[in-house]
C-alpha positions in Angstrom: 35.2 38.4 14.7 36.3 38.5 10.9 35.8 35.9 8.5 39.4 33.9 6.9 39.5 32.6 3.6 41.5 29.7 3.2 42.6 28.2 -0.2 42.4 24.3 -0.5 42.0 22.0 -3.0 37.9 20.8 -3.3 37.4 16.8 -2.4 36.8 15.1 -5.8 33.0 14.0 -4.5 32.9 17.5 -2.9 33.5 18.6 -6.3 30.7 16.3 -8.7 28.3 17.5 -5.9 28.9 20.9 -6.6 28.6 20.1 -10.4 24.8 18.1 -9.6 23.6 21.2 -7.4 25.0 23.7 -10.4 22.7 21.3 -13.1 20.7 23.7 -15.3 17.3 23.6 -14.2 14.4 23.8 -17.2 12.4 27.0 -17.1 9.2 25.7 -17.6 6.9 22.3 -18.6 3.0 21.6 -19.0 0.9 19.8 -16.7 -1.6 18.6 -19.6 -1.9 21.8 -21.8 -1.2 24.4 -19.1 2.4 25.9 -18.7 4.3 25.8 -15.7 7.0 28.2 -15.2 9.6 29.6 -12.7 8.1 32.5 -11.0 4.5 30.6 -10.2 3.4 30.7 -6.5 2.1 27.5 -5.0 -1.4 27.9 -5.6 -0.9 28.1 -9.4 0.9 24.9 -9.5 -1.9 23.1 -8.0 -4.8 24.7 -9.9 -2.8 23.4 -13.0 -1.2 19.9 -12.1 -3.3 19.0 -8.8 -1.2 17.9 -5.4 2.1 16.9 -5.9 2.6 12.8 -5.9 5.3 13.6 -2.9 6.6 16.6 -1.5 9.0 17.6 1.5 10.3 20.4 3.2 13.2 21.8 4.9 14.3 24.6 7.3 16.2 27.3 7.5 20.0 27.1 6.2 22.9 28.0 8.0 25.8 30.0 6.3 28.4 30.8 8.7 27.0 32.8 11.1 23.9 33.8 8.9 20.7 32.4 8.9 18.9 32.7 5.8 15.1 32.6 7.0 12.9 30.4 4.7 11.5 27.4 4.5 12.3 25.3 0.7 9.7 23.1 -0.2 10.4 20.1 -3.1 7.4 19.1 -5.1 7.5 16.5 -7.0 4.7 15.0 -10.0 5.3 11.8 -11.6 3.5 11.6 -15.0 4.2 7.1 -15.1 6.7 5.8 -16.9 6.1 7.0 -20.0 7.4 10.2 -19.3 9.5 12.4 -16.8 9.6 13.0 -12.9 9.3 17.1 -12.3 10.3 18.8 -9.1 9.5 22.2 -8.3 11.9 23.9 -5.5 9.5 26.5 -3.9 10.8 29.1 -1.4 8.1 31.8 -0.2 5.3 30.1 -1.7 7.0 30.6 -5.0 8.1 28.4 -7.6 12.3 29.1 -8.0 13.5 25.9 -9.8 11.6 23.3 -11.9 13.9 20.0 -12.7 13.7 17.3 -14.7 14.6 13.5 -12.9 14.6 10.6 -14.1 11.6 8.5 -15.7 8.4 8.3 -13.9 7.7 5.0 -12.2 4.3 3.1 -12.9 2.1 2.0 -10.3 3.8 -1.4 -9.6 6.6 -0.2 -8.5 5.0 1.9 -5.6 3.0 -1.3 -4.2 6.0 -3.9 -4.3 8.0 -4.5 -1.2 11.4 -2.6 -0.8 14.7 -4.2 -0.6 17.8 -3.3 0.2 19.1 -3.0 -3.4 16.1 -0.4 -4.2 18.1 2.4 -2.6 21.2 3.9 -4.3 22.9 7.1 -4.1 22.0 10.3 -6.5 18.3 8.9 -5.8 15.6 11.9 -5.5 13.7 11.4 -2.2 10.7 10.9 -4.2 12.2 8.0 -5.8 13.1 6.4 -2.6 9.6 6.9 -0.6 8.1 5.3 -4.4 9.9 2.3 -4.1 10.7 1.5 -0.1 7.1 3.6 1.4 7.5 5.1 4.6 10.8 5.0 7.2 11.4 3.0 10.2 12.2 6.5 11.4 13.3 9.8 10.1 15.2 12.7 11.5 16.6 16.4 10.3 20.5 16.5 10.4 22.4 19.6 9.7 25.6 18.5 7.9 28.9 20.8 7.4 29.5 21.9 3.6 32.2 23.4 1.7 30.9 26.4 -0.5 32.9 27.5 -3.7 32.6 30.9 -4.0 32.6 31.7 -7.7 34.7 29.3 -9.0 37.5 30.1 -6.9 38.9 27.8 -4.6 38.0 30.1 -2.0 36.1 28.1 0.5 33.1 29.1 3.0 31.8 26.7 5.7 27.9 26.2 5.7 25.7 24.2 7.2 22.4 22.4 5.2 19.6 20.8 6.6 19.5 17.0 5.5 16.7 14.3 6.4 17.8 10.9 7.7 15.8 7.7 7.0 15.6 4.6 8.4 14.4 1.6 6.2 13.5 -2.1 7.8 13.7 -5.0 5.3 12.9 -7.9 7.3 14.3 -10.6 9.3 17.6 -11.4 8.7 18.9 -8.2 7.0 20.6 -5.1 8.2 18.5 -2.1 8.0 20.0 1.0 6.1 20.2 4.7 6.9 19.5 7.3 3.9 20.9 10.6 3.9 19.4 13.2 1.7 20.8 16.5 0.9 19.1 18.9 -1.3 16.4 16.3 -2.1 19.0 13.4 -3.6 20.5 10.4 -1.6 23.9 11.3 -0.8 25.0 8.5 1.7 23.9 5.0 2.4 24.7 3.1 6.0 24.0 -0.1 6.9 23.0 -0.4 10.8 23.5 -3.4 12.9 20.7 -4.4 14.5 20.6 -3.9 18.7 21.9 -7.2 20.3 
């Protein structure tokens, strides 16, 4: 079986993704006056920042017919608000991407109670366990991508793991289904409720 290539225009949202996922990542940051940098294996990371304040995992992904065999882990540290949220992208134990989010988020906001409007899209899925807490229910997805290869229009199919979450917000509202992709919210549903 041989591979086609087809040429087609990217989606426009297909297109800021790819843009997010090519963000430059910072090589490096201190957890109090020791330096963290790419390269690091797991172990390091915790000897000099302690556990991470949230972390999740994924499997394998799917290119094609390939199957690239590791597991990716997202750590992520939140310093309070009166600095930056840091995620570390580990593959094999090792320490491959260090990012810088948004601003950390004091202790009142991981006690209040979630509501709908908490959750928007481009959300890390740190930010969205901080503010809503656990799902209703969770699940892994594998969702169909379009790869640009090299800034071509050249286009690959792939598959990537993705989590689904389910958030409950009380009587009388709709509950709403997160999908995250690559640790970021990337589609909000409501759900109607069963009859």
């Amino acid at each position: 079986m041989t591979a086609t290539t087809t040429h087609r225009r990217l989606h426009p949202l297909a297109l800021s993704l790819a843009f997010a996922a090519a963000a430059p990542a910072l090589a490096d940051f201190r957890c109090g006056s020791r330096l963290v940098t790419e390269g690091m294996r797991g172990f390091e990371i915790i000897e000099r920042c302690g556990d991470p304040d949230y972390s999740a995992s994924y499997p394998l992904r799917v290119l094609g017919d390939h199957r690239l065999p590791f597991e990716e882990h997202h750590w992520y540290y939140n310093p309070g608000s009166q600095s930056f949220v840091r995620r570390m992208v580990l593959r094999n134990d090792e320490v491959i991407a260090i990012e810088r989010l948004g601003r950390g988020m004091p202790e009142t906001t991981l006690t209040r109670q979630c509501q709908p409007g908490d959750l928007a899209l481009g959300q890390s899925e740190f930010e969205v366990q901080a503010r809503c807490g656990q799902p209703l229910a969770r699940r892994f997805l594998w969702q169909g991508y379009l790869l640009d290869n090299q800034q071509t229009v050249a286009i690959a199919p792939g598959y990537a793991p993705a989590l689904e979450w389910v958030f409950e917000f009380g009587a009388g509202q709709f509950r709403r289904a997160v999908i995250l992709r690559n640790g970021q919210v990337t589609h909000i549903e409501v759900l109607q409720k069963a009859r």
